[in-house]
DRENDO-1510 file (C-alpha; in Angstrom, 1 decimal, always signed):
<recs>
REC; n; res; u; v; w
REC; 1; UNK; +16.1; +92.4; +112.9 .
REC; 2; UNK; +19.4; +93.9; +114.4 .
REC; 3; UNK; +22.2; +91.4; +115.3 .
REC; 4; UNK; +25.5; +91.4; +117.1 .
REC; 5; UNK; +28.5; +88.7; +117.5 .
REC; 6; UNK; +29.1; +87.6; +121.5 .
REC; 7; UNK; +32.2; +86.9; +123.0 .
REC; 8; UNK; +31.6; +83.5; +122.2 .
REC; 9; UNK; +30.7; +84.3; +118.9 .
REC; 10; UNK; +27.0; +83.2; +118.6 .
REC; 11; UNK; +24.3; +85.7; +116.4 .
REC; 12; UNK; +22.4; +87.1; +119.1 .
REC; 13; UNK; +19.2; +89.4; +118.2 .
REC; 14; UNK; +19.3; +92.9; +119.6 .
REC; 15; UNK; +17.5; +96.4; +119.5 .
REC; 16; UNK; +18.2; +98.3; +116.2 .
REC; 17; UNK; +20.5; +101.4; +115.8 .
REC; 18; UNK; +22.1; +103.2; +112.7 .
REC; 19; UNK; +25.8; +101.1; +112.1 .
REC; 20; UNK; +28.3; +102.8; +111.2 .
REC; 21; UNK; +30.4; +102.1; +108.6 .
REC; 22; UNK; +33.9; +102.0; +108.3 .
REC; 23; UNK; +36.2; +102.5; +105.5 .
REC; 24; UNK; +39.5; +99.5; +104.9 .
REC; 25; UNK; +42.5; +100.9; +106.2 .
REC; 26; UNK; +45.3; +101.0; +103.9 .
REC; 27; UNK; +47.9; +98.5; +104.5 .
REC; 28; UNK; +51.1; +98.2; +103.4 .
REC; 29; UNK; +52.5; +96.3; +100.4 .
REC; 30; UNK; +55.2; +93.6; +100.2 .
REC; 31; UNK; +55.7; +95.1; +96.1 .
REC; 32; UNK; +58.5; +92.9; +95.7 .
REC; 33; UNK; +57.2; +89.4; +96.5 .
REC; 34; UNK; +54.0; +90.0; +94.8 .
REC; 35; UNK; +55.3; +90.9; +91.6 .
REC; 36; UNK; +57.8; +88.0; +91.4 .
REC; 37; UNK; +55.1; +85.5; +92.4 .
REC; 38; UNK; +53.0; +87.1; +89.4 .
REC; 39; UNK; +55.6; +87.1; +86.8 .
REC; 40; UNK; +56.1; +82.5; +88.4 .
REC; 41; UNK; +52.3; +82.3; +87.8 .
REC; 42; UNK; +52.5; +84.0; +84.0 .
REC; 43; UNK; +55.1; +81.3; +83.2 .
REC; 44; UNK; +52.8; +78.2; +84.9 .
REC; 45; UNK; +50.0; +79.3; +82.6 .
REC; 46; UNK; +52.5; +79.6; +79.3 .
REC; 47; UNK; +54.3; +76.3; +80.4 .
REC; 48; UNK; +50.4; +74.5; +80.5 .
REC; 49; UNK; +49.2; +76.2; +77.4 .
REC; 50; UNK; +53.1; +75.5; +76.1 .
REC; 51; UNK; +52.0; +71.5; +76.6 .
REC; 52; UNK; +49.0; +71.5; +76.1 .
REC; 53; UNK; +47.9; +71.1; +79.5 .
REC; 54; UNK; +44.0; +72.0; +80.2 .
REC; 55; UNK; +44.7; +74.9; +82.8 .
REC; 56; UNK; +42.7; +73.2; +85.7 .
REC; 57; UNK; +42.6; +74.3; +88.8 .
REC; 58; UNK; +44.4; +70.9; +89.8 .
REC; 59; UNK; +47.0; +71.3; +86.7 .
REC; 60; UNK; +47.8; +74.9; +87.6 .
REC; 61; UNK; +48.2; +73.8; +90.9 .
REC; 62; UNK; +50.3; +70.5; +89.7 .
REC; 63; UNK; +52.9; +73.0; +87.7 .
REC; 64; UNK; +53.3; +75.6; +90.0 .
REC; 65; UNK; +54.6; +73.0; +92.6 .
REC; 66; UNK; +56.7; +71.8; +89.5 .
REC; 67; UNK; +58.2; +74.7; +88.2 .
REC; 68; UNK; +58.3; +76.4; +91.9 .
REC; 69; UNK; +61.7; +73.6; +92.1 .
REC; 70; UNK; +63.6; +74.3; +89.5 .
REC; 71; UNK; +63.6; +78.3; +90.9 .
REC; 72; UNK; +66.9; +80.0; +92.5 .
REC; 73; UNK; +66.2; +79.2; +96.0 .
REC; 74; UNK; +66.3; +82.9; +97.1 .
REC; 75; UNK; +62.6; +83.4; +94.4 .
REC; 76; UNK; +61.7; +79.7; +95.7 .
REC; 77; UNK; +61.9; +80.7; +98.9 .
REC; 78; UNK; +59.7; +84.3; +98.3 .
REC; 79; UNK; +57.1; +82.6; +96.7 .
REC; 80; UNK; +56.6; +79.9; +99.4 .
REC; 81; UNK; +56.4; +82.8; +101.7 .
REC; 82; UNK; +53.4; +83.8; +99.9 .
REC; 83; UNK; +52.0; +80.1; +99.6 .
REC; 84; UNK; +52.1; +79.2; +103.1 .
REC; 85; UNK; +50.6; +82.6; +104.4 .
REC; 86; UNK; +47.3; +80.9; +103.1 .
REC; 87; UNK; +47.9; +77.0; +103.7 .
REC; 88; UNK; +49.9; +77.0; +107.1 .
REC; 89; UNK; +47.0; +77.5; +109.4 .
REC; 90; UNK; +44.7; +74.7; +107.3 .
REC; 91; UNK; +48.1; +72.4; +107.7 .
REC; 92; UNK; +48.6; +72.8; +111.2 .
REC; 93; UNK; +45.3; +72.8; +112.0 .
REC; 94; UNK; +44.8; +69.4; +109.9 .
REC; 95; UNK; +47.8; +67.8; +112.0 .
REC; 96; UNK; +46.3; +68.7; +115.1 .
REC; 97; UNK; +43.0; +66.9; +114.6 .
REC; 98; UNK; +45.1; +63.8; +113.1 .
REC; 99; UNK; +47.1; +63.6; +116.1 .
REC; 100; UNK; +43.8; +63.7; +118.1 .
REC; 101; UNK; +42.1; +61.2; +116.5 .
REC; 102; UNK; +45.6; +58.6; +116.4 .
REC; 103; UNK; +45.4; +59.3; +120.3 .
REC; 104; UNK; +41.6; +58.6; +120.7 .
REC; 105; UNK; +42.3; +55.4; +118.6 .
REC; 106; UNK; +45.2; +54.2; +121.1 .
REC; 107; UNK; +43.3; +55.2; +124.2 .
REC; 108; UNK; +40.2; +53.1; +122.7 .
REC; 109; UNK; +42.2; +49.7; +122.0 .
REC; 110; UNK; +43.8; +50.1; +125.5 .
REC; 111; UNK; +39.9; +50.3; +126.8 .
REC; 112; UNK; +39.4; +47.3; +125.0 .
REC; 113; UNK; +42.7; +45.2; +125.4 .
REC; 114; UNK; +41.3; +46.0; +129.3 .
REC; 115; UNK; +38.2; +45.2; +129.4 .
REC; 116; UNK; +39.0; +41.8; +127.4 .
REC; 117; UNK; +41.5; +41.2; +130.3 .
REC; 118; UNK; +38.6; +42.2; +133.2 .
REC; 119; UNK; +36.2; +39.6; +131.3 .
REC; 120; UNK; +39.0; +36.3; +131.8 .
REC; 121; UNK; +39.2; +37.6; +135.4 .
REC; 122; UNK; +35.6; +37.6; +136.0 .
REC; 123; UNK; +35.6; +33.8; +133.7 .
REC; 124; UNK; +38.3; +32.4; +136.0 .
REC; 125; UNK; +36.2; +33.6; +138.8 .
REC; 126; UNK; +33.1; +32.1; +137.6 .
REC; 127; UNK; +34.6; +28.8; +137.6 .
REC; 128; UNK; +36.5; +29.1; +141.0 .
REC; 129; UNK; +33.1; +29.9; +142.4 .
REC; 130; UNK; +31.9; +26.8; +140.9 .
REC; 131; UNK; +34.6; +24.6; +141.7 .
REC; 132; UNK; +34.4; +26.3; +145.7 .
REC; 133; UNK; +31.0; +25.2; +145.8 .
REC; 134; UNK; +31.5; +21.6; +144.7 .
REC; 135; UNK; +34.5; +21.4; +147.4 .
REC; 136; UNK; +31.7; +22.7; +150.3 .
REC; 137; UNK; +29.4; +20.1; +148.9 .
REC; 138; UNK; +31.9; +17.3; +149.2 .
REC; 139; UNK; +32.3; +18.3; +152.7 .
REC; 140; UNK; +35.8; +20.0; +152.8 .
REC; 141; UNK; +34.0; +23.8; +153.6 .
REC; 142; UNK; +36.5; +25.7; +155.7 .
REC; 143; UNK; +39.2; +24.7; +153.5 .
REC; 144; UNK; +37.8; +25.5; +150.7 .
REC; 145; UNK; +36.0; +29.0; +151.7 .
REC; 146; UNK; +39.3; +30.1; +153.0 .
REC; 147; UNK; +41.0; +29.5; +149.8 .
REC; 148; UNK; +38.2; +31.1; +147.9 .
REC; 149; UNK; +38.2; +34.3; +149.9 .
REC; 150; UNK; +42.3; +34.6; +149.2 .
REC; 151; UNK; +41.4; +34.0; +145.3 .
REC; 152; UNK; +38.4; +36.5; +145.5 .
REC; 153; UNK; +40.8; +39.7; +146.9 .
REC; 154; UNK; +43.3; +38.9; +144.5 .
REC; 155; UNK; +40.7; +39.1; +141.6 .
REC; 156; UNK; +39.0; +41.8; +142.8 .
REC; 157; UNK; +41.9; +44.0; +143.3 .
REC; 158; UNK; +43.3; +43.2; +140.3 .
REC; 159; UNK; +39.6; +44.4; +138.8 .
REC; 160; UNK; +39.5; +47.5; +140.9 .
REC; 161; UNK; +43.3; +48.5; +139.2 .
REC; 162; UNK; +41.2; +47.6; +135.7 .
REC; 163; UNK; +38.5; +49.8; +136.7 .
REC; 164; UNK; +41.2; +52.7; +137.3 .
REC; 165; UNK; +42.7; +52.5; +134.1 .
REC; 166; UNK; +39.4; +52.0; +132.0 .
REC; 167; UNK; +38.4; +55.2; +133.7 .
REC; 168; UNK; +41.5; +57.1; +133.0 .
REC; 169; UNK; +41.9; +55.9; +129.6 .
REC; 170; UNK; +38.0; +57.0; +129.1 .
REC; 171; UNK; +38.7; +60.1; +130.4 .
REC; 172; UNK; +41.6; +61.1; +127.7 .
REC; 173; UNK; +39.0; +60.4; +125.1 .
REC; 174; UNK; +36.1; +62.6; +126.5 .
REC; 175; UNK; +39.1; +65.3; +126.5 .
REC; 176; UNK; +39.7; +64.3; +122.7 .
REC; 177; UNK; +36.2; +63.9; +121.8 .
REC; 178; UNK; +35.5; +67.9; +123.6 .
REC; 179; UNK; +38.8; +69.0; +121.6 .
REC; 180; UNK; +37.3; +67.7; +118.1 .
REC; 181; UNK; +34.5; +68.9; +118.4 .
REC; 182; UNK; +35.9; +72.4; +119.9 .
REC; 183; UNK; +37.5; +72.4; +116.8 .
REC; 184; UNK; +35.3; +70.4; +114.1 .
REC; 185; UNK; +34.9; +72.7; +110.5 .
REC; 186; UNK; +31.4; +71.6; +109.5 .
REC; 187; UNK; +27.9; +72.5; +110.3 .
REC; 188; UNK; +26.2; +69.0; +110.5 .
REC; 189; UNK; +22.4; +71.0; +110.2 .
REC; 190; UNK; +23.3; +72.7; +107.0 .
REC; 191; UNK; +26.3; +70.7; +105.3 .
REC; 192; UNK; +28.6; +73.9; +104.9 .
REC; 193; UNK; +31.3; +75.2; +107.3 .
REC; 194; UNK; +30.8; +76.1; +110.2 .
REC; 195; UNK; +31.5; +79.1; +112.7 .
REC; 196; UNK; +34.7; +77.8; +114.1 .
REC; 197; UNK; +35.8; +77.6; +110.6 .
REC; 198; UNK; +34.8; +80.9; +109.1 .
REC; 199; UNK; +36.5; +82.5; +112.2 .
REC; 200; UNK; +40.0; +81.3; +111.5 .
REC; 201; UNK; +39.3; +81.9; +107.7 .
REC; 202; UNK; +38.8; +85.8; +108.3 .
REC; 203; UNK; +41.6; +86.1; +110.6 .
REC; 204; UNK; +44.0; +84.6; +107.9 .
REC; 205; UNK; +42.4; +86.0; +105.1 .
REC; 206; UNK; +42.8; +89.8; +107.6 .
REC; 207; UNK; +46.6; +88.7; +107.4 .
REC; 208; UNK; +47.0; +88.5; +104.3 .
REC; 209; UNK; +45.1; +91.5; +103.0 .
REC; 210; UNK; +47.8; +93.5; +106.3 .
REC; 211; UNK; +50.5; +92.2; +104.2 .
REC; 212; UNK; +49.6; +92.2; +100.3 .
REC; 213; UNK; +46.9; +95.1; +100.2 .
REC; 214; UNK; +44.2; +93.4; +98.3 .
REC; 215; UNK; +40.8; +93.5; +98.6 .
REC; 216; UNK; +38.3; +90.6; +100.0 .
REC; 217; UNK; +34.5; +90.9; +101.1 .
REC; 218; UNK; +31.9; +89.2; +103.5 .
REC; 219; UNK; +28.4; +88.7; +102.5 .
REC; 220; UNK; +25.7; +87.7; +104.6 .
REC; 221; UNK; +22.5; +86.2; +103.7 .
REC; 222; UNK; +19.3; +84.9; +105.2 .
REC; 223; UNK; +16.4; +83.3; +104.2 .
REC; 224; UNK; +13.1; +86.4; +104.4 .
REC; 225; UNK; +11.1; +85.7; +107.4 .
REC; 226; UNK; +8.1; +86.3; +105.5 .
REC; 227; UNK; +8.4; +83.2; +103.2 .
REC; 228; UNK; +9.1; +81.2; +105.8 .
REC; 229; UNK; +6.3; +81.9; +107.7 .
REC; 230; UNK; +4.3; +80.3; +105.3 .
REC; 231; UNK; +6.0; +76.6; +105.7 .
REC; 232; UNK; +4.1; +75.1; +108.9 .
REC; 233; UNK; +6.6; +72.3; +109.6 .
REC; 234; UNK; +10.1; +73.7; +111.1 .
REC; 235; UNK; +11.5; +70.4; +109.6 .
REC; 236; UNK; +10.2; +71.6; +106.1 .
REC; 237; UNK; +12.0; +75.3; +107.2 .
REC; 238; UNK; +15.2; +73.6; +107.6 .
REC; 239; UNK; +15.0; +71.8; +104.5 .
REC; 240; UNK; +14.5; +74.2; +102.8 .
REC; 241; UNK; +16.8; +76.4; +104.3 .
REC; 242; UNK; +19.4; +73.7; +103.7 .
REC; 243; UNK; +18.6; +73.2; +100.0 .
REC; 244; UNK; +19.5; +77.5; +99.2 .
REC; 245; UNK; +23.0; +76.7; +101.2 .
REC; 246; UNK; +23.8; +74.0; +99.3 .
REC; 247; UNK; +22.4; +76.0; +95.7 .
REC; 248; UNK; +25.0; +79.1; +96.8 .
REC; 249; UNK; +27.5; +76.6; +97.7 .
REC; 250; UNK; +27.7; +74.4; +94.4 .
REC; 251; UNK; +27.5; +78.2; +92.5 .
REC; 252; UNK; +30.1; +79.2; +94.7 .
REC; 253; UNK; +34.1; +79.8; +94.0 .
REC; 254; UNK; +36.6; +77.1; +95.2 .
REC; 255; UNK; +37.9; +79.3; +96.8 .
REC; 256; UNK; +34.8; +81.0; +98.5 .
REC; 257; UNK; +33.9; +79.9; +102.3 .
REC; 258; UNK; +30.1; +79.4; +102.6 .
REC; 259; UNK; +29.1; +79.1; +106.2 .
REC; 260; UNK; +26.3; +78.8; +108.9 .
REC; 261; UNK; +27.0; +81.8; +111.5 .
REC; 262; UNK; +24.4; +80.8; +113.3 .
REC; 263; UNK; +20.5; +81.9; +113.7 .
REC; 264; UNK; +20.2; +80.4; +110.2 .
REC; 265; UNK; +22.3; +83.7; +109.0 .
REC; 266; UNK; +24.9; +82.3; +106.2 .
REC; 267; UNK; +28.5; +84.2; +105.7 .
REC; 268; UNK; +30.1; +84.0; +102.5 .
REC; 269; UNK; +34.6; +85.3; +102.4 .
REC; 270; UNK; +34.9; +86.7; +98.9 .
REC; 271; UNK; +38.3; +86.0; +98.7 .
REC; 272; UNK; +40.1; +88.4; +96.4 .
REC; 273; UNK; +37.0; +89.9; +95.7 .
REC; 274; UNK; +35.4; +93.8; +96.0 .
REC; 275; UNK; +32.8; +95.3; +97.2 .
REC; 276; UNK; +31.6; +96.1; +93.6 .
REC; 277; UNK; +32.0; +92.6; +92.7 .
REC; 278; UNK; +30.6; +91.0; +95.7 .
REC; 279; UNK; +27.1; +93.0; +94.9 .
REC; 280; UNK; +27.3; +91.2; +91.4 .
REC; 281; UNK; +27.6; +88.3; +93.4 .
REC; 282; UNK; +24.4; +88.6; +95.5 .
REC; 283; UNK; +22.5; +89.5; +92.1 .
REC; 284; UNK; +23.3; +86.3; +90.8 .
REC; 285; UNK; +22.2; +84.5; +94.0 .
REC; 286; UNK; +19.2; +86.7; +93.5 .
REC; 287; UNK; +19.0; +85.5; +90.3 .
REC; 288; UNK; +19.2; +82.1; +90.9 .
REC; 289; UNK; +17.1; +81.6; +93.9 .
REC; 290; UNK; +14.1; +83.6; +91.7 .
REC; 291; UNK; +14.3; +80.8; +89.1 .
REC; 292; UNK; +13.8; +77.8; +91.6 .
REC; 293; UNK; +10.5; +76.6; +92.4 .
REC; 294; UNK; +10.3; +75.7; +96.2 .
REC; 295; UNK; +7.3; +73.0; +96.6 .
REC; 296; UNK; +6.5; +72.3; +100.4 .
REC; 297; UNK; +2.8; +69.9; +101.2 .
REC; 298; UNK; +2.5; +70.0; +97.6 .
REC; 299; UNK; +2.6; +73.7; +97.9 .
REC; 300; UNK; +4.6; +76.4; +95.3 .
REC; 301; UNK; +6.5; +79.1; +98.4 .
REC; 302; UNK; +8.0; +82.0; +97.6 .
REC; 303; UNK; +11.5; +82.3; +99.1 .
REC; 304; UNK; +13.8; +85.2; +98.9 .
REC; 305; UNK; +17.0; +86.4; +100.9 .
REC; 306; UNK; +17.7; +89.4; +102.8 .
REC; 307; UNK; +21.5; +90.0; +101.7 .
REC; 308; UNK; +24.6; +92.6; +103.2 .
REC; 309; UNK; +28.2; +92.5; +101.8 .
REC; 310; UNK; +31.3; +94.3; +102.8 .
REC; 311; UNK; +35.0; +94.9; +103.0 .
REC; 312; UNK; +37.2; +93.1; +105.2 .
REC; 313; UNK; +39.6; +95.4; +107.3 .
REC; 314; UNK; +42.2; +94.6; +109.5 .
REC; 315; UNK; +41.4; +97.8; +112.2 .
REC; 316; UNK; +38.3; +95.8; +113.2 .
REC; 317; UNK; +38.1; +92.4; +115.0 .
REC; 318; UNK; +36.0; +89.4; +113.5 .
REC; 319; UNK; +32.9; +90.0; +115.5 .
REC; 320; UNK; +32.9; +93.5; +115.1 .
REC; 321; UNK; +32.8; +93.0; +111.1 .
REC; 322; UNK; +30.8; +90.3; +111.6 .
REC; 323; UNK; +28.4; +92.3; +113.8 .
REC; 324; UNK; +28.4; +95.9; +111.7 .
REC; 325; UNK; +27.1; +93.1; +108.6 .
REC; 326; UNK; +24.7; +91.9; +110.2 .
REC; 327; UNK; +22.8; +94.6; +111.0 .
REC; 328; UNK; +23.0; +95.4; +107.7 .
REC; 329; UNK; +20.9; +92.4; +106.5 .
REC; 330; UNK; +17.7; +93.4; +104.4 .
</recs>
């Protein structure tokens, strides 16, 4: 099966042709800040071992922040350079969707606060109608039909201005709502990132290989059409599919990005990570999925994945790396 990424970034299934590879371009190195923010990470591993720190992830993390502080603020300054190349994007990103959702929350109570107000009006009109209708029974009709037609304009203007600003109000959230989910990072079908999230990841992960000349990798994976022809149910497909994201996942790096492209193809960013090494890495996928027993109706299936990895270059866009991988699946 040959594939290709669209404009909007969905798999789509075309006819095959040979793909060409294409080599990483060489990119230039920022020597300087690299090698002090080595020489700062060297001293947060001597300072844990020095204390008898267990050098966590979460500890390392702790003491670099630590230590980072008590740096000349010319090397503080360097190194945060470096730090925030990779966390910015996440940050801002992660304020936006706050913001959204404190907006969506205010818009909501206002909705609320209104309609609360809309039910006393209609109350208050109930029992005006009641009270109008004892008045024309005691025989003082004009009067009182008058005076209850005055009363019902009032009310109902004042519940026509509600209606406006219930449906205003709603409005803001449906733009919200469109937003999050425009911009949501998980794929609710298979419980790993999604595309939206992968495609940011890649073009920070591009920036940062531009400006510090390391290597990363992509690796795409699928589950063999074969084996899954033999599960009837497509509910029992996407289980199982689900289950083999979530194995890769827990086996994964932190600091690996699993996610659903799309098509039920699976992307993996190697972060820091070559092409050597990310062929080691499906081996071990290999490895693990040929050890697990996949029981569907009571039945033992065969499952295996058809598997592509390569470099991450900055002289191509997303889709066309993502696209040149893909076709690459066997």
């Amino acid at each position: 099966m040959l594939y290709s990424i669209d404009k909007e970034g969905s798999v789509v299934a075309k006819n095959r042709k040979p793909a060409e590879r294409t080599k990483p371009a060489s990119t230039p190195k920022e020597s300087n800040a690299v090698n002090q923010t080595g020489l700062f990470a060297r001293q947060v591993v001597e300072q844990l071992i020095k204390e008898r720190v267990p050098a966590t992830p979460e500890n390392y993390a702790i003491y670099f922040e630590k230590l980072l502080e008590e740096k000349p603020l010319r090397q503080r300054q360097t190194i945060q350079k470096i730090v925030e190349a990779e966390s910015l994007e996440e940050q801002i990103y992660a304020a936006h969707i706050e913001n959204n959702i404190k907006e969506s929350f205010k818009q909501i109570k206002t909705i609320l606060d209104t309609v609360s107000q809309m039910y006393n009006k209609i109350s208050k009109l109930k029992t005006l109608t009641k009270q109008k209708r004892e008045e024309i029974a005691g025989g003082s009709g004009k009067i009182a039909l008058v005076s209850y037609e005055e009363s019902l304009e009032e009310s109902v203007h004042i519940l026509e201005q509600q209606q406006k600003s219930i449906k205003s109000h709603y409005s803001e959230i449906a733009e919200n709502i469109k937003f999050f989910h425009a911009n949501t990072i998980f794929d609710p079908k298979y419980d790993v990132y999604n595309r939206n999230y992968l495609f940011k990841a890649i073009e920070t992960e591009k920036k940062n290989i531009s400006s510090f000349g390391y290597e990363s990798a992509l690796l795409a994976f699928k589950v063999d059409e074969t084996a899954l022809s033999e599960i009837k149910q497509p509910k029992d497909r996407e289980l199982v599919i689900k289950n083999i994201a979530k194995m890769i996942l827990r086996r994964s790096r932190r600091s690996d990005i699993v996610a659903h492209l799309g098509n039920d193809v699976f992307i993996i960013l190697l972060k820091h990570t070559t092409l050597v090494q990310a062929e080691r890495v499906i081996e071990s996928i290999d490895q693990m999925i040929g050890f697990t027993n996949f029981i569907v109706d009571s039945q033992n299936v065969e499952i295996s994945l058809e598997y592509a990895a390569d470099n991450i270059v900055t002289h191509l866009t997303r889709e066309q790396m993502l696209s040149n991988l893909l076709n690459r699946l066997h």
